[in-house]
C-alpha atoms as one frame of an Amber mdcrd trajectory, in Angstrom:
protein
   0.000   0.000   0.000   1.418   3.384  -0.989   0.680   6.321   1.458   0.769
   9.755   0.620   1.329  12.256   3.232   0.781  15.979   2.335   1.528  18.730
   4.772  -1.266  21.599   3.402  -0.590  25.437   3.727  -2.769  28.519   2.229
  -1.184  28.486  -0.996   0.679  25.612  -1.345   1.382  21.900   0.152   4.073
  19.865   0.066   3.932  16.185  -0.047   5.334  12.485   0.356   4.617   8.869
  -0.662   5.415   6.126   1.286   5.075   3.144  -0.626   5.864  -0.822   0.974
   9.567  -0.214   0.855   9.938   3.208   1.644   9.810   6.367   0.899   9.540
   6.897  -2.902   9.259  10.517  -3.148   9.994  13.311  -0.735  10.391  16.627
  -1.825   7.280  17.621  -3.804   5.297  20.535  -3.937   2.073  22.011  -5.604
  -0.173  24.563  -5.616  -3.819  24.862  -3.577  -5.684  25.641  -6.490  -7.306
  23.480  -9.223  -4.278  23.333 -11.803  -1.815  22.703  -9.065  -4.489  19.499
  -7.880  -4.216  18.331 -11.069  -1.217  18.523 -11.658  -0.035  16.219  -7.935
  -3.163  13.874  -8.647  -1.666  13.282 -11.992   2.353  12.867 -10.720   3.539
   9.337 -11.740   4.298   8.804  -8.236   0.967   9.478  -6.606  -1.394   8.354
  -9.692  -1.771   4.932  -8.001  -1.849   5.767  -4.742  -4.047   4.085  -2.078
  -4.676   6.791   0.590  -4.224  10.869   1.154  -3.569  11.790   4.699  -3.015
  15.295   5.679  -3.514  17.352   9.015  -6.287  19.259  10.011  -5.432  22.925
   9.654  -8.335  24.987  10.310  -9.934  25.509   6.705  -7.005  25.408   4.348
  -7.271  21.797   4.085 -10.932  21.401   3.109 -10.671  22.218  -0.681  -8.263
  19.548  -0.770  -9.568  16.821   1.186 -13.296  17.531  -0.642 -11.446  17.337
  -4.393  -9.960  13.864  -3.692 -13.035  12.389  -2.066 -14.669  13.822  -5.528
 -12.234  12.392  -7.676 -12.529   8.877  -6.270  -9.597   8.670  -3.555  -9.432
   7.293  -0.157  -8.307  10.415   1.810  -8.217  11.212   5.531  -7.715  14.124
   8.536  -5.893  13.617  11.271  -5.428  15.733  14.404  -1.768  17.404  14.368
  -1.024  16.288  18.146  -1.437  12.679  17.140   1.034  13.404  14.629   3.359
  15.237  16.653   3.346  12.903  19.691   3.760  10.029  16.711   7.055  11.653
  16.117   8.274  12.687  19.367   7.910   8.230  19.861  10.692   7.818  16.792
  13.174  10.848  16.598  14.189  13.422  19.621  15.362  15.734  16.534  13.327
  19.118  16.403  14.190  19.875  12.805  11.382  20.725  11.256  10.460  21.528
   7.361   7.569  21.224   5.107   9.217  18.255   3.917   9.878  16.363   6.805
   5.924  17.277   8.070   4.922  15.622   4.895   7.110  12.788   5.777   5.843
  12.468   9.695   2.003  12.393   7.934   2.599   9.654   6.033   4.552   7.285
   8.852   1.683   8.396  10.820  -0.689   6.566   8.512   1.737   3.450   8.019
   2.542   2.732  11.291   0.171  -0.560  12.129  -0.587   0.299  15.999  -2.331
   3.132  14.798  -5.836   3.006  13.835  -7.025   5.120  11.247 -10.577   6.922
  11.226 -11.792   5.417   7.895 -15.207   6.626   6.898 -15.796  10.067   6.584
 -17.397  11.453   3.225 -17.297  15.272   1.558 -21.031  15.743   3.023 -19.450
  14.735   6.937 -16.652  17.301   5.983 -19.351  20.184   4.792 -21.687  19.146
   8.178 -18.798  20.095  10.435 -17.989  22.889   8.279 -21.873  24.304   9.091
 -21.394  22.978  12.688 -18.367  25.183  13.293 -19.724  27.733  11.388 -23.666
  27.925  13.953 -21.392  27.518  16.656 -19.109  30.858  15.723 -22.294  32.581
  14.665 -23.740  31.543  18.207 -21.130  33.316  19.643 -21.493  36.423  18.025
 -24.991  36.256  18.973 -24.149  36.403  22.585 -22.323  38.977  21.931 -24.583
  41.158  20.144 -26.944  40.762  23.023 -24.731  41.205  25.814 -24.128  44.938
  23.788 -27.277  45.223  22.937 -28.462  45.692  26.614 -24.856  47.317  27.435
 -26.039  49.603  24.921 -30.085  49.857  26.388 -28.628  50.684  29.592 -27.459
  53.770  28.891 -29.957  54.846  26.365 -32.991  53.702  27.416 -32.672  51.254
  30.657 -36.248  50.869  31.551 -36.762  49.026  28.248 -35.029  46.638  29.980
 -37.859  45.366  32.109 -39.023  43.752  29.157 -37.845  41.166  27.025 -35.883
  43.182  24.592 -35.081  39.711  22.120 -38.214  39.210  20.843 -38.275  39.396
  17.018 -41.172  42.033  17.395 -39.160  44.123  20.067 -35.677  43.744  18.007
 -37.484  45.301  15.061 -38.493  48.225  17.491 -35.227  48.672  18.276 -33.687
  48.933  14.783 -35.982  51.942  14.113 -36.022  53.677  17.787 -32.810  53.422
  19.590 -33.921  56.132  22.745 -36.522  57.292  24.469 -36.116  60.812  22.712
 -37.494  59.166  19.603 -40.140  57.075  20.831 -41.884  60.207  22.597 -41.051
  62.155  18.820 -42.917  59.302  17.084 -47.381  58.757  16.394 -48.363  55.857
  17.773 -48.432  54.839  13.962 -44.920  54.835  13.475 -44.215  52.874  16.772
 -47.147  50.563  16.196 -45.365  49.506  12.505 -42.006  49.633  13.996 -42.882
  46.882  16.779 -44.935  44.784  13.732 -42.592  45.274  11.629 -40.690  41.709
  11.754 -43.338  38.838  12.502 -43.210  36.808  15.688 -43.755  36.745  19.678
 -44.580  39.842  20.880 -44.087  40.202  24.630 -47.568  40.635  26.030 -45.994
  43.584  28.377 -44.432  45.619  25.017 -47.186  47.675  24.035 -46.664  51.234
  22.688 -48.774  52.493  25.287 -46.355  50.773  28.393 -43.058  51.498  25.861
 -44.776  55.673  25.959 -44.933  55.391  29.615 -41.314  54.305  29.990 -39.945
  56.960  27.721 -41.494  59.261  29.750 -40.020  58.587  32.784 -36.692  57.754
  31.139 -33.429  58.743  32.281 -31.599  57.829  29.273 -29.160  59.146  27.146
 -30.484  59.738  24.157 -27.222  60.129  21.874 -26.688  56.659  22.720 -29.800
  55.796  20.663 -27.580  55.623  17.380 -25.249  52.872  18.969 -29.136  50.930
  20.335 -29.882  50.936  16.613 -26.818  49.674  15.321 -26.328  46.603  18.175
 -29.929  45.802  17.358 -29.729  45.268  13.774 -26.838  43.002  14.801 -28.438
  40.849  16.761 -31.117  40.349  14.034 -28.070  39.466  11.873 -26.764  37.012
  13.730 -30.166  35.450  14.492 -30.994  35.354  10.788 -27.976  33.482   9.882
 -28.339  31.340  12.931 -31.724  30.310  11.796 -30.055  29.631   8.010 -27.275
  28.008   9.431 -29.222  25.650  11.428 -31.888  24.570   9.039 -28.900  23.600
   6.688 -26.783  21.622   9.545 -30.085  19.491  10.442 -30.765  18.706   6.776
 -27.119  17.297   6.442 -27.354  15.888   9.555 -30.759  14.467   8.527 -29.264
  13.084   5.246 -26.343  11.083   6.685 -27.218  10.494  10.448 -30.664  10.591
  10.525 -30.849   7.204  12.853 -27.857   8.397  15.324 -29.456  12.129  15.741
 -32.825  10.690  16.430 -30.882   8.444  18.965 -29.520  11.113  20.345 -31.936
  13.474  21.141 -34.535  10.679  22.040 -32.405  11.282  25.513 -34.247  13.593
  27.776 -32.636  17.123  27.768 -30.792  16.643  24.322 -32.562  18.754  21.552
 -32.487  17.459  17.621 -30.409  21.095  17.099 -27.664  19.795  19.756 -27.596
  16.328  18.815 -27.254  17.426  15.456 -24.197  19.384  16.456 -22.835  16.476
  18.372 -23.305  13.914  15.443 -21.485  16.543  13.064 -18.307  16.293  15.148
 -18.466  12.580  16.473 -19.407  11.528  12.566 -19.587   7.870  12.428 -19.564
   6.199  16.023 -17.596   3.161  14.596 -14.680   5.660  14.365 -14.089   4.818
  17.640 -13.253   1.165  18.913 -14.544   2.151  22.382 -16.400   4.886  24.835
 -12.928   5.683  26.381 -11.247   6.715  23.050 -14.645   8.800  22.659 -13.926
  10.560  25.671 -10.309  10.756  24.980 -11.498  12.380  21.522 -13.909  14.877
  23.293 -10.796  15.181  25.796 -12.239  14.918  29.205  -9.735  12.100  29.991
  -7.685  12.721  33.342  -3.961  13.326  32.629  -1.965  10.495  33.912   1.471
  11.095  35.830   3.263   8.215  36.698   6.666   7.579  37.744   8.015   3.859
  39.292   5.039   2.910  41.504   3.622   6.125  41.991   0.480   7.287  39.883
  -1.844   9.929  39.925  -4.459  11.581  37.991  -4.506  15.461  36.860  -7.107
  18.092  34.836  -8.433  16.806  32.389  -6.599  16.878  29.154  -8.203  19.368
  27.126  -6.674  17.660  23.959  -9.551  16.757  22.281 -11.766  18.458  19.819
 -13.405  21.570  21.196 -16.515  21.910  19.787 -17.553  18.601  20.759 -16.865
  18.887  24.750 -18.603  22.696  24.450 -21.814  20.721  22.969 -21.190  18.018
  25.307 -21.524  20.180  28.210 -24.720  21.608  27.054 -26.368  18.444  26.728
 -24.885  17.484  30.361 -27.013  20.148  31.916 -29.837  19.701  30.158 -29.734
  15.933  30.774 -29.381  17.222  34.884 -32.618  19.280  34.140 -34.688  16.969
  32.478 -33.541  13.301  33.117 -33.669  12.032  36.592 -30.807   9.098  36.168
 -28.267  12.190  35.332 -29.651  14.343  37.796 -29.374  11.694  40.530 -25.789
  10.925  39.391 -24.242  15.104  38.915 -25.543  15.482  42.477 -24.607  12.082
  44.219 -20.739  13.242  42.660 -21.458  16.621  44.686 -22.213  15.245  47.584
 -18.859  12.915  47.025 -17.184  16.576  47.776 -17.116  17.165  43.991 -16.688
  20.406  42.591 -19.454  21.815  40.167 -16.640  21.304  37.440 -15.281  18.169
  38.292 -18.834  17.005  39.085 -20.116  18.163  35.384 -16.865  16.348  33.716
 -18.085  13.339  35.085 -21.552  13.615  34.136 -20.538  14.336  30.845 -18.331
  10.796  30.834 -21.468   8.785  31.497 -23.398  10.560  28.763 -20.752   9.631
  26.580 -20.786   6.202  27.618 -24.601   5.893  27.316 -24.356   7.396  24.102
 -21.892   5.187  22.897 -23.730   2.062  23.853 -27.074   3.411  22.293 -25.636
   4.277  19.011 -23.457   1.083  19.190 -26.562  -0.887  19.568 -29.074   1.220
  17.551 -30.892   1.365  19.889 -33.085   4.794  21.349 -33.032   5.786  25.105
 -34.763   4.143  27.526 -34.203   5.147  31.465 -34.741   1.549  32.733 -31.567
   0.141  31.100 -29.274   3.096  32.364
């Protein structure tokens, strides 16, 4: 089997094949664009190839990996740490070159103790891609709000008796950023203003109660302009959060219908979150058990040993991200809504458990049950937990 290991940059990647009794080529470079893919998929050395392995590198790698999985080849992402602590095992050199990176990818992907998440497909790579994407736009949502009423609290703080982040009230807000301008407007203009984007209205903002606030305000009303501007940002943001999520649960829907229905058939785990989860996790028969899940999500305890002496530290924290963020939401709302995992977050508080260590735990069991249900097929029932 011939392995080709390419280390991708913005504009260009250099690459290696590693063929049964070797290396066969080392030094090779082309460019990230589609003449320069053509050209490498097209080299004599890497026509026949069996496998493409290259890092994950934020985005730069995705036009890559997608072309070859169009094209017909087997190709793969692997985490850089894996990589690196792969070579750290068989050289204590720290030379390092684009060359030799392209090198370490490929003996990576040879080495036979190492086992190799076969699986994925373009449409896993675009889910995550729309995953990552929600969850970025999610936090510029929080944002916007958090200056949004930042912003309300100097210009017109009363308004924040009411809920302020209702579609109907955001609308409001785009057109009248002060209480100056609300007591300069008809009750026609403030009527269409607060109608003017369909959805819950908050049974307490009516113009007549929004009138009576204004008139009683203490705001500053030059800080209206900055109300206006935060306002149409948060309307932004939830826009492309609705866009963004109808698209993630149609992929999701397409290749993980089953698991995401699994998922959220657990009491406190929404079809949104489990959509989110199955966009990072994938395939569960990536992993060969729940502990390399967990070491994936990276809420594994760091192990120190030295002779006969052992203990446990933090957590690692060397796992993917996104997926222990998501994986803590759907802890607490499986401590909200599902007895078992209530029963178990505070049983590990009353162990003398901190709220953090306590949650990390809780968050191991879900990923066990999970593991089992999706493992077995099979949907969530609380009497076999």
């Amino acid at each position: 089997m011939s392995i080709v290991g390419i280390d991708v940059a913005s504009r260009s990647a250099n690459y290696a094949v590693l063929g049964s009794r070797g290396f066969v080529s080392t030094n090779n470079e082309f460019t990230m664009d589609s003449k320069g893919f053509e050209a490498f998929i097209a080299s004599h050395c890497v026509a026949e190839a069996d496998v493409f392995v290259m890092e994950s590198t934020g985005k730069y790698h995705l036009p890559l990996y997608n072309w070859l999985l169009n094209h017909g080849r087997k190709a793969l992402i692997i985490n850089p740490m894996l990589i690196k602590q792969h070579q750290k095992g068989i050289t204590i050199r720290k030379t390092k070159t684009d060359k030799l990176d392209a090198m370490a990818i490929a003996m990576y992907a040879a080495d036979p103790s190492v086992r190799l998440p076969w699986g994925g497909t373009n449409m896993d790579t675009q889910s995550k891609v729309f995953a990552r994407r929600r969850e970025q736009n999610a936090e510029e949502l929080a944002k916007a709000k958090t200056i949004l009423k930042g912003d309300l609290s100097v210009a017109f703080p009363e308004l924040l008796g009411l809920d302020v982040f209702t579609k109907s009230m955001l609308g409001f807000l785009c057109r009248f950023g002060c209480a100056k301008e609300v007591l300069e407007a008809s009750d026609e203009e403030l009527e269409s203003a607060l109608c003017v984007v369909r959805g819950r209205r908050s049974h307490a903002a009516t113009i007549s109660r929004i009138r009576e606030l204004a008139d009683t305000s203490i705001g500053v009303a030059s800080h209206g302009v900055l109300v206006k501007d935060s306002a149409k940002k948060v309307v932004e943001c939830s826009t492309r959060d609705e866009a963004l999520t109808k698209s993630l649960l149609d992929i999701e829907n397409s290749l993980h219908k089953e698991a995401v229905d699994i998922v959220s058939s657990m009491p406190g785990i929404g079809p949104i979150t489990a959509a989110q989860f199955m966009a990072e996790v994938e395939d569960i028969s990536r992993f060969a058990t729940y502990q390399k899940l967990i070491a994936f999500m990276g809420t594994d305890p760091s192990i120190y040993q030295s002779g006969e002496s052992e203990r446990h530290g933090h957590i690692t924290k060397r796992g993917n991200a996104s997926l222990r963020k998501y994986v803590y939401l759907m802890a607490q709302g499986s401590i909200n809504w599902n007895p078992v995992f209530k029963a178990y977050y505070h049983k590990k508080r009353e162990e003398g458990f901190p709220h953090r260590k306590a949650m990390v735990a809780t968050m191991n069991k879900l990923i066990r049950t999970l593991f089992i249900l999706l493992t077995r097929g099979e949907k969530y029932c609380e009497e076999k937990v």
